[in-house]
C-alpha positions in Angstrom: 77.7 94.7 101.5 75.9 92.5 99.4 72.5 91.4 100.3 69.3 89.3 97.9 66.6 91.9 99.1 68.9 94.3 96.6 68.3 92.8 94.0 64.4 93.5 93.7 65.4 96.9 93.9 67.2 97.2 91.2 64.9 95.6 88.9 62.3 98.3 90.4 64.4 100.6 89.9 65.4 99.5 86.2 61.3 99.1 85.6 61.0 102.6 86.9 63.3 103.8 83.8 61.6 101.5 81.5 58.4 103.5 82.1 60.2 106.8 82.3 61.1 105.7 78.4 57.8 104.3 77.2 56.3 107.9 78.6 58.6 109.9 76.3 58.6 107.8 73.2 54.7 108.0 73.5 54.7 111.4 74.6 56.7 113.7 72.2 55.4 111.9 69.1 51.7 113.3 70.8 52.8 116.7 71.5 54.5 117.1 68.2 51.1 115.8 66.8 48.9 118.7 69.1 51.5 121.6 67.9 52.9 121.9 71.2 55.3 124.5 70.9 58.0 122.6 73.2 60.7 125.5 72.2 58.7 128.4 73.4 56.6 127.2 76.1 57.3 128.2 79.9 56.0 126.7 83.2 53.8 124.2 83.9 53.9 120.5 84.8 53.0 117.1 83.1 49.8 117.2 84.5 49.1 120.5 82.1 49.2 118.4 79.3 45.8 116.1 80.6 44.0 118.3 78.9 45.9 118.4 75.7 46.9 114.9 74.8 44.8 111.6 74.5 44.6 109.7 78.2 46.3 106.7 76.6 49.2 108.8 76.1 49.4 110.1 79.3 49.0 106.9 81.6 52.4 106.4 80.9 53.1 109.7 82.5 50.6 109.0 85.5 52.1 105.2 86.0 55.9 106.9 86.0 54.7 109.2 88.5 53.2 106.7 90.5 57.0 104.8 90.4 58.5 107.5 92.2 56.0 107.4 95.2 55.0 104.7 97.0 58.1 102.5 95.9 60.5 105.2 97.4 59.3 103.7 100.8 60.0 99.9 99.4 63.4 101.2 98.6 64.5 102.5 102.2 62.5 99.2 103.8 65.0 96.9 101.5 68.0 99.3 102.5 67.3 98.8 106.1 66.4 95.0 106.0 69.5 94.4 103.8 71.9 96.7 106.4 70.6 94.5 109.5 70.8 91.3 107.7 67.0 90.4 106.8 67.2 90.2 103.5 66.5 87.0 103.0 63.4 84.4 103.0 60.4 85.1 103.6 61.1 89.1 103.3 62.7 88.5 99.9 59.5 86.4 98.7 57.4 89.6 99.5 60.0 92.2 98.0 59.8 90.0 95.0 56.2 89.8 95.0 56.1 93.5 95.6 58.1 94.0 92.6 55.7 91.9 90.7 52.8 93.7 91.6 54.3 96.8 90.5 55.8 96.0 87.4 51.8 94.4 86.5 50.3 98.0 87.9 52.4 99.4 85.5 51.5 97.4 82.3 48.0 97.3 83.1 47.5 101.3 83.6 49.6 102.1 80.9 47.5 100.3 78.4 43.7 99.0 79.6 44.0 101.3 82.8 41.1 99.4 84.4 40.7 101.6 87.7 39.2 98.2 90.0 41.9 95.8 88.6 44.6 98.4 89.1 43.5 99.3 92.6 43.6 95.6 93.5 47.2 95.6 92.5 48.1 98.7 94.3 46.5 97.4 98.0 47.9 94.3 97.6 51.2 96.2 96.8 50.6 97.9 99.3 50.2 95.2 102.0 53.5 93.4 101.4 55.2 96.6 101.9 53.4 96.9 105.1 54.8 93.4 105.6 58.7 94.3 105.1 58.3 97.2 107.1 56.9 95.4 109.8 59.8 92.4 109.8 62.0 95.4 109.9 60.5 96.7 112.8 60.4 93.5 115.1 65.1 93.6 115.1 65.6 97.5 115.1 63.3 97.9 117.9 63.9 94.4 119.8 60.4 93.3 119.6 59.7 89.6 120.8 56.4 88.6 119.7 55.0 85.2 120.8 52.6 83.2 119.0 
């Protein structure tokens, strides 16, 4: 099966590991920098180390975080509109937009981090996914809307 709507997802998907690499090679250098005993320490999360290293540092971490939320849900609306053939036009437009949206969330909080900006980027993120899953909606449940 081969369908365009894929190929967003993929470069999502690819952006996600991007992130997941500019987190580490900003990270460890920052730990090894506040003596964080990596070898010896136990428990804890990511989120532990807030209070240890510089935020700058650490919006990496938060914007990877954020890549494995909301765009989980972008991924299975693709899937679907790809498996019953809408992956195309107007709903690849939006994925692609989507994509764009997130990849510019991304830059923006992992360097300036301006909360109002980045929340405009997340709603209107937001809203084209509420677009795709609503075109997948209308064929799996038959709906015949009439302008």
């Amino acid at each position: 099966m081969t369908s365009a709507i894929l190929q967003p997802v993929v470069i999502l998907l690819a952006w996600t590991m991007v992130m997941w690499l500019w987190m580490y090679v900003t990270r460890i250098p920052a730990m090894q920098r506040a003596k964080i005993d990596v070898a010896n320490l136990k428990g804890g999360t990511g989120k532990d180390l807030d209070a240890v290293l510089p935020p700058e540092v650490q919006w990496k971490a938060h914007n990877y975080n954020h890549l494995l939320a909301e765009p989980t849900v972008f991924y299975a609306v693709c899937i679907v509109l790809a498996i019953i053939g809408h992956g195309e036009g107007m709903n690849l437009a939006v994925a692609w937009l989507y994509v764009a949206l997130r990849v510019a969330h991304s830059l923006l909080q992992a360097t300036v981090n301006r909360v109002a900006i980045r929340f405009l980027l997340f709603a209107s993120s937001s809203l084209c996914l509420i677009v795709l899953i609503f075109h997948a909606a209308i064929p799996i449940f038959d709906l015949h809307l009439h302008g």
